[in-house]
ZABA-435334 format. One record per residue: residue in one letter; z, y, x of N, C-alpha, C in turn. Coordinates in steps of 0.001 Angstrom, whole numbers, plus 500000, padded with zeros to 6 digits. Example, Ala and Ser with C-alpha at 12.3 -4.5 7.8 and 13.67 -1.06 7.14 Angstrom:
A507800494310513190507800495500512300507800496700513200
S507080497750512850507140498940513670507870500030512900
! end
This chain:
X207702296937031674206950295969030874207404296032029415
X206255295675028380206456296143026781207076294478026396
X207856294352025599207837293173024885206824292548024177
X206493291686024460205335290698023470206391289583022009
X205445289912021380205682288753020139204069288047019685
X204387287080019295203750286062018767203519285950017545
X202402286807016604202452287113015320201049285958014675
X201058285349015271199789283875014561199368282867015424
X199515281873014954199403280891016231198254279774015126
X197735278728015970196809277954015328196492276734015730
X196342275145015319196262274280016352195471273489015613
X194327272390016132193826271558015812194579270596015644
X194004269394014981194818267828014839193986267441016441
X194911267251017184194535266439017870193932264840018046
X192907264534018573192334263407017943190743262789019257
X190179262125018536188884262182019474187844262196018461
X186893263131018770185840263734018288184631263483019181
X184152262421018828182749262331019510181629263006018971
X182277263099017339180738263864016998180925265262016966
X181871266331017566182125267457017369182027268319019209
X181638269592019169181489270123020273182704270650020616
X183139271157022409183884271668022489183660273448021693
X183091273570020977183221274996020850183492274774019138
X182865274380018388183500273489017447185189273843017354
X185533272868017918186740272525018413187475273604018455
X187181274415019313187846275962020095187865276981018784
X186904276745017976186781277896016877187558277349016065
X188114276209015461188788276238014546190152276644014778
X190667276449015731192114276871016506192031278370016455
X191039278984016663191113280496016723190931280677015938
X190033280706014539189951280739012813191319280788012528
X192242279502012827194154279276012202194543280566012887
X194734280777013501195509281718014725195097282973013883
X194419283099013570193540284446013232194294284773011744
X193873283672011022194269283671009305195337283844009905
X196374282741010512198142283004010284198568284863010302
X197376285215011515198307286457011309197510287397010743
X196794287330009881195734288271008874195038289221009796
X194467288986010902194192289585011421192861289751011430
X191753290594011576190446290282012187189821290829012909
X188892289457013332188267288947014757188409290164015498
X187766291484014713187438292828015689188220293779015608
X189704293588015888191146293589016394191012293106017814
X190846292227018000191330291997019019190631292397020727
X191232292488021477191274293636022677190807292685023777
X191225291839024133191437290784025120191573289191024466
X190768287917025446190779286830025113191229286156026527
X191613284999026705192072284780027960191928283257027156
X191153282594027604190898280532027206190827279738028335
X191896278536027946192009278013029303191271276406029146
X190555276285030161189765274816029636190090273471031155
X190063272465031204189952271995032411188770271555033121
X188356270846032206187596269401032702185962269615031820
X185818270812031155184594270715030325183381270689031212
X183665271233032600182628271053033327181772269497033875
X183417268837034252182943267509034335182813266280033283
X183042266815031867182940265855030460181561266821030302
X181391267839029948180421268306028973178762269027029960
X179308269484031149178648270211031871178650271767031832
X179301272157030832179556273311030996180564274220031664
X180013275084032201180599275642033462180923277133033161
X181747277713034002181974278957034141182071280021033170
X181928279904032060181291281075030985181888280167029239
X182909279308029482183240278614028237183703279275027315
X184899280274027714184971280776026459184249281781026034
X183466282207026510182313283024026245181525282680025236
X181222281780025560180125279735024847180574280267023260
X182381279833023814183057280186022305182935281067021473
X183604281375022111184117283123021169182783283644020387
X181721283450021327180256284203020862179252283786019737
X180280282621019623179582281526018450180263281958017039
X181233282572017246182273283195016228182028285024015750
X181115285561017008181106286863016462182041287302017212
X182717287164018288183445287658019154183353288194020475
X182814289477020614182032289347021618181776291119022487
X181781291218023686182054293202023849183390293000024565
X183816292352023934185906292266024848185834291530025496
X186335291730027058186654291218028347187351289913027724
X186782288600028768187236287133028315187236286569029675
X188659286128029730188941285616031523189368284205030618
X188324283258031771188506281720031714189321281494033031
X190458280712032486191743280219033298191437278435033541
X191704278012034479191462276503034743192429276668036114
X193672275481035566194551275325035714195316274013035865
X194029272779035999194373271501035377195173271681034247
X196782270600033960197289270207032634197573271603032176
X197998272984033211198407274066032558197563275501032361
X196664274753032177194976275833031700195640276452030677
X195470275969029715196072276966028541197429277629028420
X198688277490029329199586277995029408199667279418030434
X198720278877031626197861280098032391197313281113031592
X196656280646030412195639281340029643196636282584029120
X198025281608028458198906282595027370200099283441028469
X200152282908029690200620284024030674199889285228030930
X198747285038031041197893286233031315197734287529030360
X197263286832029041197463287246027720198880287832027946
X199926287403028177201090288019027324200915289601028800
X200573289023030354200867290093031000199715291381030720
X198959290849029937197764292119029794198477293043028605
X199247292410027725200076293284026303201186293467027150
X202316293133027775203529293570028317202828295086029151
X202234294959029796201633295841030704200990296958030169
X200982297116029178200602298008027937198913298536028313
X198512297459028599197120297580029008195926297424027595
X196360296210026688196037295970025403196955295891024297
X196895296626023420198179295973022162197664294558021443
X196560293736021700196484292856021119195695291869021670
X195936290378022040195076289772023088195284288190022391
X193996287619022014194153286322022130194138285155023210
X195076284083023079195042282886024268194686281579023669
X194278280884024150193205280022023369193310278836024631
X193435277645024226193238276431024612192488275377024318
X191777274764025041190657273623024456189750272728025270
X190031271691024921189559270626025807189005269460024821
X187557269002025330187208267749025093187283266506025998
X188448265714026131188355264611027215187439263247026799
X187597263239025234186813261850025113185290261501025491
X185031260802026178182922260258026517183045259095026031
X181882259018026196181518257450025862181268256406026803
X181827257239027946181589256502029529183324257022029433
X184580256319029273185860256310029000186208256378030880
X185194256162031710185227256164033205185422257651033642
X184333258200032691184425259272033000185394260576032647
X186251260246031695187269261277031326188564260818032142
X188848259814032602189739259445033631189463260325034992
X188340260237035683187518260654036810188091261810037161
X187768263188035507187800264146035426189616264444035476
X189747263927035147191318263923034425192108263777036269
X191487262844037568191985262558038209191374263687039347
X190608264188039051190486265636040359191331266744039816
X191976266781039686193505267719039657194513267136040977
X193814266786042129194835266036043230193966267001044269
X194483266377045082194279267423046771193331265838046871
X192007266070047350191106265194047010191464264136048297
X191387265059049657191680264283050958192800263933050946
X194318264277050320195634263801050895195174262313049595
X194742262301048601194769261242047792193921259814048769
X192823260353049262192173259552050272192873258781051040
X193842260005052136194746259157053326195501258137052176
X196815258091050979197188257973050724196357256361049892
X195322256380049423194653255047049126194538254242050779
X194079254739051451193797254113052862195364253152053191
X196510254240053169197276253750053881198073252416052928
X198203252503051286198368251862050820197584250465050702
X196258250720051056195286249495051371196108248878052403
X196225249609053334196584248674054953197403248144054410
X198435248777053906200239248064053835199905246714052973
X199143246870051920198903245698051143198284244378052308
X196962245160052796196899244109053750197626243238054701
X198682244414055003199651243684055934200442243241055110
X200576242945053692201518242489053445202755243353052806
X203046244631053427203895245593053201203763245557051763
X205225245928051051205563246302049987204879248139049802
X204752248280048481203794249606048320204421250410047084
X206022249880046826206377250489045646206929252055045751
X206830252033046742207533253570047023206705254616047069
X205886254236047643204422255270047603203582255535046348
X203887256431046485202925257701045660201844257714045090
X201152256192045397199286256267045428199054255258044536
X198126255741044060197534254834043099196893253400043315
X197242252362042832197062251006042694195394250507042337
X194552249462042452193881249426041796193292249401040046
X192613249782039862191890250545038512192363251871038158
X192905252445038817193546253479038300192248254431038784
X191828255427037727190776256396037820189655255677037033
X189617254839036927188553253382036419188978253714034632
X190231252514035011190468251882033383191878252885033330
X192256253394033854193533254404033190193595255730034207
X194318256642033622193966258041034866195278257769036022
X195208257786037125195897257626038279197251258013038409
X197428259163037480198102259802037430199615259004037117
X199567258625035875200047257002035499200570256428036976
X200163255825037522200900255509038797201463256545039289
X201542257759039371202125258611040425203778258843039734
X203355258645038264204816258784037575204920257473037548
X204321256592037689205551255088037861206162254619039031
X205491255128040343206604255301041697207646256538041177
X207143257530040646208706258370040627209398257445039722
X209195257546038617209944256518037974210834255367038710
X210274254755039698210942253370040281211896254126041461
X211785255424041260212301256024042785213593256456041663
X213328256442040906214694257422040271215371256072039381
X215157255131039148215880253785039101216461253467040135
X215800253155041038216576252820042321218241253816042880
X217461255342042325218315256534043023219734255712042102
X219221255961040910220483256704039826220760255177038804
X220024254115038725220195252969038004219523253163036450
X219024254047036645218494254163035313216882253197034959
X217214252653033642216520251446033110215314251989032614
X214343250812032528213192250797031656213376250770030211
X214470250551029937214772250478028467215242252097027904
X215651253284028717215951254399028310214499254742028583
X213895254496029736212596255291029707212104255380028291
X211911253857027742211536253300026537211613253881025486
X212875254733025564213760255066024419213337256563023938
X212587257095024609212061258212025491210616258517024249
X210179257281024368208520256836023734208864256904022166
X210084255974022147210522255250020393210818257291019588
X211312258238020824211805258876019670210318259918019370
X209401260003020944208476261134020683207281260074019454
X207167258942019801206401258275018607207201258909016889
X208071258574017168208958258913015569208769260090015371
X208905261317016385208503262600016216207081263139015766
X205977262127016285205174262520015804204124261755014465
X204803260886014207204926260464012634205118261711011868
X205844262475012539206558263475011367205145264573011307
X204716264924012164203458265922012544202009266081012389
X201611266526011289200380266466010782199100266516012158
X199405266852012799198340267771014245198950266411015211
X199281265494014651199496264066016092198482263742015940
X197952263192017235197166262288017290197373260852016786
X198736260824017055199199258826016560200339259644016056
X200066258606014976201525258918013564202363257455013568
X201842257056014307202748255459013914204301255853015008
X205127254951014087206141254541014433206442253164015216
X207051253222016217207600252156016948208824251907017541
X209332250645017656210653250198017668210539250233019430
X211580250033019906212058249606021341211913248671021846
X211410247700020656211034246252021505209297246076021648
X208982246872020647207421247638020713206906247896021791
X207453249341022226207654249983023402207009248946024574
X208532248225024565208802247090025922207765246186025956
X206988245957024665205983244526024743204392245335024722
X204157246599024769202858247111024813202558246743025918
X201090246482026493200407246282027643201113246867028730
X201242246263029995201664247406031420200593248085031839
X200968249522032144199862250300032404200251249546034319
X201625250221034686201664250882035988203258250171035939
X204358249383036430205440249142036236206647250604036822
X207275250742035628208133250636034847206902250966033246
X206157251392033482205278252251032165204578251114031486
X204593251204030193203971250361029311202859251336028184
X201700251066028097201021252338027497201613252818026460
X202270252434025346203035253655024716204195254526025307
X204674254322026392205332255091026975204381256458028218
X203229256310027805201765256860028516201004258416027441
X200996259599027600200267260314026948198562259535027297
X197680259757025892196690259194025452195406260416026129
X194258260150026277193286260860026247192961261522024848
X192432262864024902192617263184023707191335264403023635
X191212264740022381190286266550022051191278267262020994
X190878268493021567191782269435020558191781271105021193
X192381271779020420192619273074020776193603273640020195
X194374274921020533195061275658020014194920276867020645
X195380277896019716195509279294019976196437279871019402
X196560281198020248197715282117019745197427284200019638
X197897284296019051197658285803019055198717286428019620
X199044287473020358199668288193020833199494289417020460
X200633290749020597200895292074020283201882292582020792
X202224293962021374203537294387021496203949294325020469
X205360293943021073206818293985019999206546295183018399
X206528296509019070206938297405018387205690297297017341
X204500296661017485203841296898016341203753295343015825
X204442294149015839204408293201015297204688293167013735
X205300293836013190206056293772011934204575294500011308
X203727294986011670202561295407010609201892294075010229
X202116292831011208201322291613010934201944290240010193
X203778290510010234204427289586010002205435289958009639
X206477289120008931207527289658008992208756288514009709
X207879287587010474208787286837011285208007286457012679
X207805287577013274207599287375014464207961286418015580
X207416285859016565208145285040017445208105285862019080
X209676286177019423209253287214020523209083286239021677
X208214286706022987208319286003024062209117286998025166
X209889285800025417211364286270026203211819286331027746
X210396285317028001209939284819029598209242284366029460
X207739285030030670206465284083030571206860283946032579
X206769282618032952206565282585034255205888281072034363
X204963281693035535203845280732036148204152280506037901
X204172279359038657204450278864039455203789278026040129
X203541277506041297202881276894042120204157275796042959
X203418274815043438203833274097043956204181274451045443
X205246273847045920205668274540047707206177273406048456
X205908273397049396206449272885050281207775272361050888
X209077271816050573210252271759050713210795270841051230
X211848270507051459212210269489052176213249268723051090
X213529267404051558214255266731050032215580267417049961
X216249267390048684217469268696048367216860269414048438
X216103270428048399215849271491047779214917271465046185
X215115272706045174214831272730044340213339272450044138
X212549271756043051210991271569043084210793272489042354
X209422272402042134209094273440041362209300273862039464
X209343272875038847210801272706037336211587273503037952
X212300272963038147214009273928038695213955275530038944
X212445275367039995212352276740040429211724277702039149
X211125277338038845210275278298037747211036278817036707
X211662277431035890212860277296035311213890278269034961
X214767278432036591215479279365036890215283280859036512
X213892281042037118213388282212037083213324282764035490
X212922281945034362212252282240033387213969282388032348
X214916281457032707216457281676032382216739282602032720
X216685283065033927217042284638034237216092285983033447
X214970285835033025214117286476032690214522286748031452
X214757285697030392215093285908028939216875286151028998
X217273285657029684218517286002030179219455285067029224
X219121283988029244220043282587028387219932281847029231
X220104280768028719220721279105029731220350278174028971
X220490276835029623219986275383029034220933275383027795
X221572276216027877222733275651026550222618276199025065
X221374277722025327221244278561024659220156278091023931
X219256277156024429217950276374023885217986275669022301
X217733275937021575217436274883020242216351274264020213
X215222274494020989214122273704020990213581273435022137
X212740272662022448212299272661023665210951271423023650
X210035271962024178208396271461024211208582271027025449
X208444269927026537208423269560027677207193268734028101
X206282268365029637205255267725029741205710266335030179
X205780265444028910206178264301028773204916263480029113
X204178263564029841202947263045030591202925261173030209
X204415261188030615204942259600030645206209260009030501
X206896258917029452208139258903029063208760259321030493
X208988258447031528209338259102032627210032260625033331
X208671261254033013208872262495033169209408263607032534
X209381263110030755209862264008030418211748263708030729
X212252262576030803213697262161031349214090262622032438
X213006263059033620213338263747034552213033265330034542
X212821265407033472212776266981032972213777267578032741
X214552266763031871215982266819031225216798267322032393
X216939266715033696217474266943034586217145268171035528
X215449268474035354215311269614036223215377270870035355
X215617270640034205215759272299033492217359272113033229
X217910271566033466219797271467033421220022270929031970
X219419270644031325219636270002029734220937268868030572
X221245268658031659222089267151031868222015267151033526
X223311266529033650222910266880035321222029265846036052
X222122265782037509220958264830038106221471263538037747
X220256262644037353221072261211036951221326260626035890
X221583261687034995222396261736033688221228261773032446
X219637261917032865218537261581031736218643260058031198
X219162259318031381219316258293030518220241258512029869
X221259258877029960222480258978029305221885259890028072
X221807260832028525220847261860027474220280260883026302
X219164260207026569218070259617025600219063258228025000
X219907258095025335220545257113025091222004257052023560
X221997258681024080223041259247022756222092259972022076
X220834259848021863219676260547020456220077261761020391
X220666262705021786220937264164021999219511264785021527
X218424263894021619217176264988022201216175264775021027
X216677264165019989215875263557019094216002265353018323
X214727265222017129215081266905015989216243266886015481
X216614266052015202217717266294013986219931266306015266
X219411266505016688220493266115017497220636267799017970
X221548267503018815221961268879019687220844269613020384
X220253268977021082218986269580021813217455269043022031
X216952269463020398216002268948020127214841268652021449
X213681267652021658213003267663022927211609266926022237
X210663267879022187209695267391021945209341266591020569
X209667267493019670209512267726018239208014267720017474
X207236267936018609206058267738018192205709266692018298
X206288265287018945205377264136019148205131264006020796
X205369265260021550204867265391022835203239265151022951
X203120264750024416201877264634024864201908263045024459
X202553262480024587202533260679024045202215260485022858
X202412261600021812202424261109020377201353261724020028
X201683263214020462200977264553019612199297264361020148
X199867263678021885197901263723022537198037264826023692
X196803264649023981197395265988025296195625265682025494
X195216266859025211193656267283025451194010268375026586
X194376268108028151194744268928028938194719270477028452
X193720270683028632193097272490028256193814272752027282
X194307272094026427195224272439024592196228272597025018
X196894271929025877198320271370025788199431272617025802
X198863273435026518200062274185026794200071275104025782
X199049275879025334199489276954024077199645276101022569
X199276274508022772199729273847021891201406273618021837
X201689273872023012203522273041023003203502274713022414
X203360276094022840203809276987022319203453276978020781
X202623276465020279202428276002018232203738275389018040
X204037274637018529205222274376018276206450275029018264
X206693275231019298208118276136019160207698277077017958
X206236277970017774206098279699017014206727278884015533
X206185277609015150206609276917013970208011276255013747
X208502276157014658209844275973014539210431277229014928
X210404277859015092211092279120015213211241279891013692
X210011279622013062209669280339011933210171279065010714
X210514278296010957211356277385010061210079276325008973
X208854276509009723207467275985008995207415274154009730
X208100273521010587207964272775011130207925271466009936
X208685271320008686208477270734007428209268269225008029
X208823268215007630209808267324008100210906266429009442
X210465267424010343210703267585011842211461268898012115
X211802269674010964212236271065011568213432271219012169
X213993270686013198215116271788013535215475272704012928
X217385272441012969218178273472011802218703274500012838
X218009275550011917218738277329012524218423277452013928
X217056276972014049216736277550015716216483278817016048
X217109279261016981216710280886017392216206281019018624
X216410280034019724215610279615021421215265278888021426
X213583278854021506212721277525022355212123277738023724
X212077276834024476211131276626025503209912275954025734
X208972276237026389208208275079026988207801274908027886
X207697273798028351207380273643030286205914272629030113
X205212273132030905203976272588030858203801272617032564
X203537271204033158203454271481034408201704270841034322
X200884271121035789198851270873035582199099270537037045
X198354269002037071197696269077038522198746268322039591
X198475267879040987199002267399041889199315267765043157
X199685268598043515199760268526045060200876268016045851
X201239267320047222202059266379047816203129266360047130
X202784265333045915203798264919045194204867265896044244
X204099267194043845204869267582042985203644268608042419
X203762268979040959203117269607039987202372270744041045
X200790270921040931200401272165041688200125273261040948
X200686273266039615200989274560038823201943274226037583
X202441275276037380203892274846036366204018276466035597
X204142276087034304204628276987033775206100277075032840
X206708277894032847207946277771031292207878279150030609
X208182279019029377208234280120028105209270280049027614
X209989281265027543211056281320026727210446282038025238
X211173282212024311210918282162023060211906282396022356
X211979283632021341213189283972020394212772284618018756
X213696284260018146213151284946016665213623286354016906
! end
């Protein structure tokens, strides 16, 4: 396999755009991507765009980035649409990087883009909530009905509460039982979760491409509406539109396009499995793999993009990529380790809470991030002297753990 680098990357402001199309949308991310690395359009060899939900927001089906690209003059070069739930676009930039490693193309764009906002707000939840195993979600409402009926307590379970899919996406509950499961485990508070929100809000104040720039305190946090208990909606990634893209090349001919390339060091993609409790999930597992691949460690990291879905999760992230051992994610968020300007920066962009999370974007968006902090362009958020980033983008549900997961390693 050839080395890949990352010679132009491109991202929308994330935001909601009612009056703009998803293709709209998709072209301006590939326009940035394109300029960053002076490249043009008819260069490029291969497209690989990952979308989720445009079928059930927009109606368009099967042939999206096609839709795209063709609206741009891009058009003759093989274009594989990836749908992946949350990790569509990280699917997209795995594929991409294995079509250039494989010395099949020297040059391939990956492209992310999603419109979640309607004007029926029912309906981008809806969409947002078939990323589950449709029948185990079924048994799992049923049985939580009974228990309520009988009376039974329902905090442990997995399933979504009423309105959820309605007035907020379900999902939200599935991280506020883990959440209450990993309080209970380890004693860890609603107030570190909290703490979690205060720094990716502050982070993405700093970030032109956030969706929300505001700043908020900890007592903020604690007094926003309850979505789902322990979660309060600013501790909640937002519905969102947006896109990003990236260009890819082998290594050896990157320096004709740049002179600060960003190499990719590990691309690995993963599925959800079956296990029994104590054994590794799928974070850990992928994780592992992608540490061994670039051949560094949690310790070797200066940056790191994580799917902070809900403050929650990204704290139990901390723990499944070894940033801290099991238990020890509060402690983490609690000494401002993870903030930009600390030891192990975490979600520098704002995350999915600050920055937005237009599913289909998200993942070659967390990679905009690292290519810009790597390259020292990050401006008032930059991390000092980074040379390793990651990003973990996990999409989707199956019995209770991510049903696709990706991580990227990343080096100057």
């Amino acid at each position: 396999m050839r080395d890949v680098a990352i010679v132009g990357a491109g991202m929308t402001k994330f935001g909601k755009y009612l009056d703009r199309g998803l293709k709209s949308i998709g072209m301006e991310a590939v326009k940035a991507a394109l300029d960053s690395a002076g490249v043009d359009k008819s260069k490029l060899e291969v497209a690989v765009v990952g979308n989720a939900t445009a079928g059930l927001i927009t109606g368009q089906e099967m042939i999206r980035g096609q839709v795209m690209l063709r609206e741009m003059g891009i058009g003759g070069i093989p274009v594989i649409n990836t749908e992946n739930a949350c990790a569509s676009s990280s699917t997209a930039f795995h594929v991409a990087w294995m079509y250039v490693a494989s010395g099949m193309y020297d040059m391939a764009l990956a492209v992310g883009m999603e419109k979640l906002y309607h004007e029926d707000k029912r309906r981008s939840f809806q969409a947002i909530g078939a990323a589950v195993d449709i029948e185990w979600l079924q048994g799992l409402q049923a049985q939580a009905q009974a228990a309520r009926g009988n009376g039974e307590r329902t905090d442990g379970q997995p399933a979504p509460e009423e309105g959820a899919g309605e007035k907020r996406s379900m999902f939200m509950d599935f991280y506020a039982a883990f959440a209450r499961q990993h309080m209970q485990k380890y004693g860890t508070t609603k107030e570190q979760f909290a703490r979690i929100a205060v720094k990716n809000h502050f982070h993405g104040s700093l970030n032109p491409h956030a969706q929300y720039r505001e700043v908020y305190s900890l007592e903020d946090v604690l007094a926003s509406p309850l979505v789902a208990e322990p979660l309060t909606r600013l501790m909640c990634s937002p519905i969102g539109d947006g896109a990003a893209a990236a260009v890819l090349v082998s290594a050896d001919k990157a320096r004709q396009f740049t002179s600060q390339p960003v190499h990719v060091r590990a691309s690995i993609l993963g599925s959800g499995a079956d296990h029994v409790p104590g054994q590794p999930g799928i974070t850990e597992r992928v994780s592992r793999r992608a540490y061994e691949m670039a051949g560094v460690g949690p310790e070797d990291l200066s940056v790191i993009e994580v799917h902070d879905a809900s403050a929650p999760a990204e704290l139990v992230i901390y723990e499944e990529l070894g940033l801290c051992a099991p238990g020890e994610g509060g402690k983490l968020i609690d000494s401002k380790a993870t903030y930009f300007d600390g030891p192990m920066p975490v979600n520098t962009s704002g995350g999915l809470i600050s920055k937005g999370h237009p599913i289909g974007a998200t993942g070659v968006a967390q990679i905009y991030e690292i290519w810009t902090q790597l390259r020292g362009e990050a401006g008032d958020r930059q991390v000092r002297n980074p040379k390793v980033g990651m990003t973990e983008n996990g999409g989707g549900m199956v019995r209770g753990e991510a049903a696709a997961l990706s991580v990227h390693i990343f080096s100057v």
